[in-house]
KOLZALO-583063 format. One record per residue (C-alpha): residue number from 1; x, y, z; chain. Coordinates in pm, 1 decimal, decimal comma, always signed. Each point is the difference from the previous one (the first is absolute). Layout:
BEGIN
> k / xx / yy / zz / c
> NUM / X / Y / Z / A;
...
***
This chain:
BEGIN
> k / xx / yy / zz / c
> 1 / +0,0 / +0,0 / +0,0 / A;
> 2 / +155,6 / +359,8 / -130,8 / A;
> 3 / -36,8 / +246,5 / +268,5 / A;
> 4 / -97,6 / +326,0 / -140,3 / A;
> 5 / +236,2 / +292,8 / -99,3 / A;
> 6 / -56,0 / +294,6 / +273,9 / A;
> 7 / +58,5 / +341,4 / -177,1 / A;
> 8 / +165,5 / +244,8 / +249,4 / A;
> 9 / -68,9 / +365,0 / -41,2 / A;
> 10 / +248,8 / +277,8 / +69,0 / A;
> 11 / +195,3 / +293,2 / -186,7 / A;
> 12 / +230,8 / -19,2 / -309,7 / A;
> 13 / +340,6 / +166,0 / +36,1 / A;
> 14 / -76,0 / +304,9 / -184,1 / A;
> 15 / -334,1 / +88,6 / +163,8 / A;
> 16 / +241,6 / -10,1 / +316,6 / A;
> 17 / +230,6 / +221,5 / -135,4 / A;
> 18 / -269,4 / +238,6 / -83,2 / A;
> 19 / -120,2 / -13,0 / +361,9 / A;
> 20 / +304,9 / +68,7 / +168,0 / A;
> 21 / +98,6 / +300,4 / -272,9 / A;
> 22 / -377,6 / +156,5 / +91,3 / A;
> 23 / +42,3 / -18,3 / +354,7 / A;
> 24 / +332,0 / +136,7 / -4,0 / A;
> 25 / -112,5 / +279,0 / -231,5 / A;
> 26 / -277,3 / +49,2 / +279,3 / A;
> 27 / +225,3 / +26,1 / +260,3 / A;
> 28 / +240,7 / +230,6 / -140,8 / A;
> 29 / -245,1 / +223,4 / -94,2 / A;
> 30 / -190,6 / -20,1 / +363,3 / A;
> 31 / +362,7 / +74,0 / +133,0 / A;
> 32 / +22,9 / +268,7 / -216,3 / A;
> 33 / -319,6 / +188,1 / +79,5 / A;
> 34 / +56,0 / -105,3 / +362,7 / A;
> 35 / +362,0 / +204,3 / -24,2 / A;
> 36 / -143,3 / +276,3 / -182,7 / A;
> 37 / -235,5 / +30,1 / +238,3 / A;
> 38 / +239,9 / +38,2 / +311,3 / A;
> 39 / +244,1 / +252,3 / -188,1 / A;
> 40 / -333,9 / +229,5 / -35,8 / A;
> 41 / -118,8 / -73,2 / +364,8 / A;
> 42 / +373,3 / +67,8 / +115,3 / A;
> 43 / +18,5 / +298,0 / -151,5 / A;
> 44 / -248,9 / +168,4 / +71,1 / A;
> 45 / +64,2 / -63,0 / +397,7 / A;
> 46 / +348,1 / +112,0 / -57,5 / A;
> 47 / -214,2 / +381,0 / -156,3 / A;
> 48 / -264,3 / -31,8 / +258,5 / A;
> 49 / +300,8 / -8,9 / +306,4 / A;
> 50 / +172,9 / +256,4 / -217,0 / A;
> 51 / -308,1 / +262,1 / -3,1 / A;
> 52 / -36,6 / -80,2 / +373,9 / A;
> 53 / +324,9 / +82,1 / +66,4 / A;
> 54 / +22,0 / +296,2 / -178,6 / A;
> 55 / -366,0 / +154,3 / +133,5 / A;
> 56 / +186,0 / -126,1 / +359,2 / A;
> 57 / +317,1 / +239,0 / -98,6 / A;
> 58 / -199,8 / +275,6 / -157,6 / A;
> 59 / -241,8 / +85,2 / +291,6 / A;
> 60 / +287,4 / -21,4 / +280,5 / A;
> 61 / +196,1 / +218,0 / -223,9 / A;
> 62 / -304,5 / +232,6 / -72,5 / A;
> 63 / -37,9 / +27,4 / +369,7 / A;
> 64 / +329,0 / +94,1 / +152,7 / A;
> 65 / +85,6 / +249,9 / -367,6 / A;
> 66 / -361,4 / +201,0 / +129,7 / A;
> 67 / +119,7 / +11,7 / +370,1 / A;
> 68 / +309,3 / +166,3 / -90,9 / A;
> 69 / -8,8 / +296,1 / +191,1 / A;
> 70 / +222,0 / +354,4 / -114,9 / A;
> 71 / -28,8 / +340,6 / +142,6 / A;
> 72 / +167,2 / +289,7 / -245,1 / A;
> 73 / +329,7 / +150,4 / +166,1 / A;
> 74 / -20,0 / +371,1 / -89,8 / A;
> 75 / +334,9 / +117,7 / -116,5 / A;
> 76 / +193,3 / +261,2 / -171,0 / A;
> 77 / +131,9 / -21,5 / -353,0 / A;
> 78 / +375,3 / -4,2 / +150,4 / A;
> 79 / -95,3 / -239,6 / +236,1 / A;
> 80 / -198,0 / -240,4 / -228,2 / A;
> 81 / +296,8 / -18,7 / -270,4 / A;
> 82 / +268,5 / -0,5 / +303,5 / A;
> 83 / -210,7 / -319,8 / +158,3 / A;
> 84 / -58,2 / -196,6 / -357,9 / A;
> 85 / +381,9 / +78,8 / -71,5 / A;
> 86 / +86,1 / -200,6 / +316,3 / A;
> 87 / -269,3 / -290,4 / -55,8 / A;
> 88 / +4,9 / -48,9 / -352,3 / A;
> 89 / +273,2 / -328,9 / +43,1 / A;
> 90 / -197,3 / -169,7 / +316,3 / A;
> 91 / -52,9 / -346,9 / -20,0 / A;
> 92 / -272,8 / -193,1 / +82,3 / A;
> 93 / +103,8 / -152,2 / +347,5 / A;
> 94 / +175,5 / +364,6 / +66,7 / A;
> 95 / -361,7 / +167,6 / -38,9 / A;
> 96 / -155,4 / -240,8 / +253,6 / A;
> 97 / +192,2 / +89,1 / +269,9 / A;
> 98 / -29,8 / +365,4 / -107,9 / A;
> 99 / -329,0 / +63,5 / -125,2 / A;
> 100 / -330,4 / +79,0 / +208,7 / A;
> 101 / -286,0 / +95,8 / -260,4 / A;
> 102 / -135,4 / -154,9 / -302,1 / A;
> 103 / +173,3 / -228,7 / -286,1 / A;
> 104 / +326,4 / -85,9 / -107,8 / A;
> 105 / -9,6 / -187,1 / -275,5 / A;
> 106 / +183,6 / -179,8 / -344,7 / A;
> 107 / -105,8 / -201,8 / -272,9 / A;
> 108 / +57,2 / -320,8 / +207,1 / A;
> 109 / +3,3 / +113,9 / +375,1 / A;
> 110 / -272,2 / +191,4 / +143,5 / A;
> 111 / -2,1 / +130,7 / +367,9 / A;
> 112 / -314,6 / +190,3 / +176,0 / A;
> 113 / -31,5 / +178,9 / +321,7 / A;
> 114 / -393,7 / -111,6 / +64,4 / A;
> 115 / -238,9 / +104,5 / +314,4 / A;
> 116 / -144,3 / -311,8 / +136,1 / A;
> 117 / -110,3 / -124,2 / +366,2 / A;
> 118 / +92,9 / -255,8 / +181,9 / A;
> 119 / -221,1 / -331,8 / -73,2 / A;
> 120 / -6,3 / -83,9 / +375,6 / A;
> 121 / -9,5 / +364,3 / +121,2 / A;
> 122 / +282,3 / -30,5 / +222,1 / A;
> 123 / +316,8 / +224,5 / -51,9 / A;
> 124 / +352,7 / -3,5 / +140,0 / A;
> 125 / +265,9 / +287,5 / +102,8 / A;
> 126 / +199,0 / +2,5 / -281,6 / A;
> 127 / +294,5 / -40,7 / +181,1 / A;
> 128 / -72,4 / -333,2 / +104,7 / A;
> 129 / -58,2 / -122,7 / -344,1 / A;
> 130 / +173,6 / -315,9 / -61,1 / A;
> 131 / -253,1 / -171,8 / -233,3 / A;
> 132 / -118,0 / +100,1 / -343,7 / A;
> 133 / -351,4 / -119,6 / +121,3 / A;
> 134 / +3,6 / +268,3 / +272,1 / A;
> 135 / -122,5 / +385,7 / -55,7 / A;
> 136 / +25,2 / +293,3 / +191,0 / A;
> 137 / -214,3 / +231,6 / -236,9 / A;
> 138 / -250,3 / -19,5 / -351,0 / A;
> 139 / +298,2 / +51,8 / -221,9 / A;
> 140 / +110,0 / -280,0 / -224,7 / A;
> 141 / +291,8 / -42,0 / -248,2 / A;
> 142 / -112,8 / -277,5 / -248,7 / A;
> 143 / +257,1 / -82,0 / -258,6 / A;
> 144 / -69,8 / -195,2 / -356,3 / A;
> 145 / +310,1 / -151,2 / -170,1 / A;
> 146 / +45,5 / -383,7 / -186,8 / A;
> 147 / +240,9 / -234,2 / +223,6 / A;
> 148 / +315,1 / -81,8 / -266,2 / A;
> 149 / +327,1 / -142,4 / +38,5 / A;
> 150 / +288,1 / +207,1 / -112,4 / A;
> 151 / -245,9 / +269,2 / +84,1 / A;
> 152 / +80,1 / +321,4 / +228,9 / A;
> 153 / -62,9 / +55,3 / +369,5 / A;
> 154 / -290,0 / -147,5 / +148,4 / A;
> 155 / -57,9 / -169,9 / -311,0 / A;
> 156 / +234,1 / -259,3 / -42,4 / A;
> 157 / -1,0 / -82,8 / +379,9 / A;
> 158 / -378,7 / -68,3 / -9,8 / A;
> 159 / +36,8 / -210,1 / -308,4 / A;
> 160 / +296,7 / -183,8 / +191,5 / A;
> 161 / -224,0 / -90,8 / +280,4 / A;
> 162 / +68,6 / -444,2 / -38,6 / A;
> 163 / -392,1 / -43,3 / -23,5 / A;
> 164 / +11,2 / +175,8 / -329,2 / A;
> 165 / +259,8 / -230,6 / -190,3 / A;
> 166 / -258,0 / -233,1 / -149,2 / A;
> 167 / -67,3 / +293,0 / -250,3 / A;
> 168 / +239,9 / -60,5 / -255,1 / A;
> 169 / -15,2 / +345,4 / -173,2 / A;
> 170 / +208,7 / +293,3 / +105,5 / A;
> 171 / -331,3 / +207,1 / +144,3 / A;
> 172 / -163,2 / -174,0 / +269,3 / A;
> 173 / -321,6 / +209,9 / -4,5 / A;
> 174 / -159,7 / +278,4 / +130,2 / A;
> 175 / +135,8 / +152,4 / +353,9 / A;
> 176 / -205,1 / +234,5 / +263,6 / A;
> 177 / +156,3 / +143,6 / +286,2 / A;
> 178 / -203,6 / +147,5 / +243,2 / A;
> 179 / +17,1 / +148,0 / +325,5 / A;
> 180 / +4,0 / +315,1 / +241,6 / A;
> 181 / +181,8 / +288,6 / -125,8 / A;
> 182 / +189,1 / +97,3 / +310,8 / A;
> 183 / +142,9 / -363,0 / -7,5 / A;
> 184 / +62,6 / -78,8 / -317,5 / A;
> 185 / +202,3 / +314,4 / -87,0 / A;
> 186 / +227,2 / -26,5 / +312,9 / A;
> 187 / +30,1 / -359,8 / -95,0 / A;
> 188 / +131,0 / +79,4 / -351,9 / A;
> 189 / +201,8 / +335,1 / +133,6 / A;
> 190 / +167,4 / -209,9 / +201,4 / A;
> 191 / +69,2 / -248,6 / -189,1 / A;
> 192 / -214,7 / -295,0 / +129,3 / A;
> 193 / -65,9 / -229,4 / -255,7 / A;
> 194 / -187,0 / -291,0 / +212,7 / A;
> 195 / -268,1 / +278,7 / +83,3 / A;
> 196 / -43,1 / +46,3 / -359,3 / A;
> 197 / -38,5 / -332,4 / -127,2 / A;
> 198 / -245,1 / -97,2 / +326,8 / A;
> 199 / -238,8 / +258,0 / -141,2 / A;
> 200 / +68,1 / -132,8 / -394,8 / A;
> 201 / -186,4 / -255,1 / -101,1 / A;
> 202 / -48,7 / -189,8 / -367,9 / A;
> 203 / -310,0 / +58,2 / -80,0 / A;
> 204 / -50,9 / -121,6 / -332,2 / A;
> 205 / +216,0 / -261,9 / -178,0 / A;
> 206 / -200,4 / +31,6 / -313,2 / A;
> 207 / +140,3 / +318,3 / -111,3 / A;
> 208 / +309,5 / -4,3 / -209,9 / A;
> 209 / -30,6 / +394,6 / -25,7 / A;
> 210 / -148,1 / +317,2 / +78,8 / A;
> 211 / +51,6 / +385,0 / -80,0 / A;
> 212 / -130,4 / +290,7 / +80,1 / A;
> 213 / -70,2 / +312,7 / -163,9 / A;
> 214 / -87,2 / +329,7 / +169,5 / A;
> 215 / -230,9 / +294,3 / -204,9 / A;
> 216 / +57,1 / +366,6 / +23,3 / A;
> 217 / -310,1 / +115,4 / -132,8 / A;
> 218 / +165,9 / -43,3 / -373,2 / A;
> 219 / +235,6 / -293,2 / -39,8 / A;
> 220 / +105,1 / -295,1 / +187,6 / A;
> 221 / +363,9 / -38,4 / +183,8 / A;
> 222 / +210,1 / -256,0 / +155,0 / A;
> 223 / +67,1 / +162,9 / +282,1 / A;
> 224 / -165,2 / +267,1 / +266,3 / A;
> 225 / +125,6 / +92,9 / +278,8 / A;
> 226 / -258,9 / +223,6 / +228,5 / A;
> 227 / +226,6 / +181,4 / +254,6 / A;
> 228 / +212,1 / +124,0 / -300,1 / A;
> 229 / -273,3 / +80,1 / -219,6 / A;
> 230 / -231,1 / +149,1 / +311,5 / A;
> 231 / -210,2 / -228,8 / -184,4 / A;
> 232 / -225,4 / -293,4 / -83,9 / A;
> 233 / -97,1 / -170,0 / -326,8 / A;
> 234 / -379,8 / +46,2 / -141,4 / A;
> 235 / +3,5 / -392,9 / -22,4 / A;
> 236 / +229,4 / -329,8 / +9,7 / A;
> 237 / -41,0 / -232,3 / -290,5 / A;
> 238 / +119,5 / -359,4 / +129,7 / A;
> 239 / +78,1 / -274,9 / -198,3 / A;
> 240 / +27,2 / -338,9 / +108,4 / A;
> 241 / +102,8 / -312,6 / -246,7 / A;
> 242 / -93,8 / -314,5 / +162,0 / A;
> 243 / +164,0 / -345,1 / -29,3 / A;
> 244 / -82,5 / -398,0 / +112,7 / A;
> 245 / +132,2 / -148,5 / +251,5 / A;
> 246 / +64,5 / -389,9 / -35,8 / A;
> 247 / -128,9 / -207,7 / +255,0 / A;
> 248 / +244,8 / -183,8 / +204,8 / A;
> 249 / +255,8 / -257,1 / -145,8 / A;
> 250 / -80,6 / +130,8 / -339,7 / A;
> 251 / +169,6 / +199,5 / -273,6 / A;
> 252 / -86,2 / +341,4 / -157,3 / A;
> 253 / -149,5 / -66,5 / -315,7 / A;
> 254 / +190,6 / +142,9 / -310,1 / A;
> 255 / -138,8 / +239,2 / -299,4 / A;
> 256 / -134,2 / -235,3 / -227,0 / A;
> 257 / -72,5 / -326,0 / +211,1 / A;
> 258 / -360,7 / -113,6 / +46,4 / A;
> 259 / -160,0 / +223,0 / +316,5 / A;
> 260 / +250,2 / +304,8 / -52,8 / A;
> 261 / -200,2 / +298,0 / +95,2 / A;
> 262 / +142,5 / +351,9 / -48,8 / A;
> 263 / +62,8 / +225,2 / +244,4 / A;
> 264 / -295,4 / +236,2 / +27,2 / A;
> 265 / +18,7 / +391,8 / +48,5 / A;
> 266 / -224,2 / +201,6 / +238,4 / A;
> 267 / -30,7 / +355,2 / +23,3 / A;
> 268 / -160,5 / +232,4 / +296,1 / A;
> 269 / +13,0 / +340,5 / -6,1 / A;
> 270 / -81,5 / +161,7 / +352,0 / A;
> 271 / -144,0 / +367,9 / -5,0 / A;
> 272 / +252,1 / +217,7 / +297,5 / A;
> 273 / -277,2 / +193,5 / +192,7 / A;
> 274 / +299,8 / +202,3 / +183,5 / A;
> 275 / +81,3 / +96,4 / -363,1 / A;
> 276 / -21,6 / +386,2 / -77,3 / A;
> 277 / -121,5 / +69,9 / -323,8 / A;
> 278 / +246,7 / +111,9 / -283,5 / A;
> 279 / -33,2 / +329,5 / -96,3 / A;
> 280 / +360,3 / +79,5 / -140,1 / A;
> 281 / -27,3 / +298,8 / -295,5 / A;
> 282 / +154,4 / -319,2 / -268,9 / A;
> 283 / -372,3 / -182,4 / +99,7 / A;
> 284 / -188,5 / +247,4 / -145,7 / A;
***
């Protein structure tokens, strides 16, 4: 007796082949999308944290440029060109020691003698000021200036500070220093560097650079200085370019590499309410 023949279904060869090649196809381009995807969703986190930080930056620096404070020194002609003869070549960290009233400021470094009280109310004699933290009146000097290495002054010793050397780059970010007048001008007349740097503080790793631009009513300068000019600007136009910072453990991403994101550019400009107006005969 012939058993019967039993016929076993399954695939040929090439319809395998053709399986495998679809799914692949189907993977790569699910990868693909999924990727794609990511890139956009990174992104735009990396310009959401960007536009926080900046609308962080802008209203701090809004706030202390309006509390600036300046009262017009009423001079003679000889003694207004004998007095800007002898301060035309200060230096920043020479006009914090020096300087009492207004602004004092470059295209990178800006310094401003503000009116603010105390948070907790409390206030100090001012000569038992040993703290940055302490105050022994309303006035403030708040200074603006990015933390680099190879920089000058307070600058380079802020951006040498070891919890800073993760940032690769020469500037380190934004720096604030902040504190009561009386104390932070005998600190830096004297010399005393640790004072300074306890009242510095990074406040902003994301920006790579910042300048500042001061308005006289008809063009913009570099530089103003208020006790020589027995002056303040009409406004401060700030601008702010903004970076990303890598997470942890990884490396800045390269012009051209999948995820690169420019550095972005903000601008403020801050109206000076202290400002007189310009009436000079070459405005009219």
């Amino acid at each position: 007796m012939m058993g019967r023949r039993i016929h076993r279904s399954g695939f040929t060869l090439i319809e395998v082949m053709l399986s495998v090649g679809l799914t692949t196809l189907l993977m790569a381009g699910l990868y693909t999308a999924m990727n794609i995807y990511w890139m956009a969703s990174v992104e735009s986190y990396d310009e959401v944290n960007r536009a926080q930080v900046a609308r962080a930056l802008m209203r701090a620096l809004s706030s202390d440029i309006r509390s600036c404070t300046f009262v017009e020194q009423e001079m003679s002609d000889e003694e207004d060109e004998d007095y800007e003869d002898s301060s035309s070549g200060s230096a920043t960290d020479d006009a914090l020691g020096t300087y009492t009233n207004g602004l004092f400021g470059t295209d990178k470094d800006l310094v401003l003698y503000i009116s603010r009280p105390s948070g907790s109310g409390t206030y100090i004699n001012a000569q038992t000021l040993i703290d940055p933290l302490d105050r022994s009146s309303d006035a403030m000097i708040i200074r603006y200036l990015l933390a680099e290495d190879g920089g000058s002054g307070l600058s380079s010793q802020i951006a040498s500070d070891p919890d800073y050397q993760e940032i690769e780059e020469n500037v380190k970010g934004l720096a604030r220093m902040s504190g009561d007048q009386v104390g932070l001008s005998t600190a830096i007349a004297s010399g005393d560097v640790e004072m300074q740097l306890l009242a510095s503080e990074l406040i902003a790793q994301e920006v790579m650079d910042i300048s500042f631009e001061y308005y006289n009513g008809v063009e913009y300068l570099t530089e103003w200085d208020s006790t020589v000019l027995n002056a303040m600007p009409n406004a401060i136009r700030v601008t702010l370019t903004i970076r990303t910072i890598p997470d942890e453990g990884d490396q800045p991403l390269e012009e051209g590499e999948p995820g690169y994101l420019a550095p972005s550019t903000h601008i403020l400009v801050v109206p000076m309410s202290t400002a007189r107006p310009y009436i000079e005969e070459t405005a009219i």
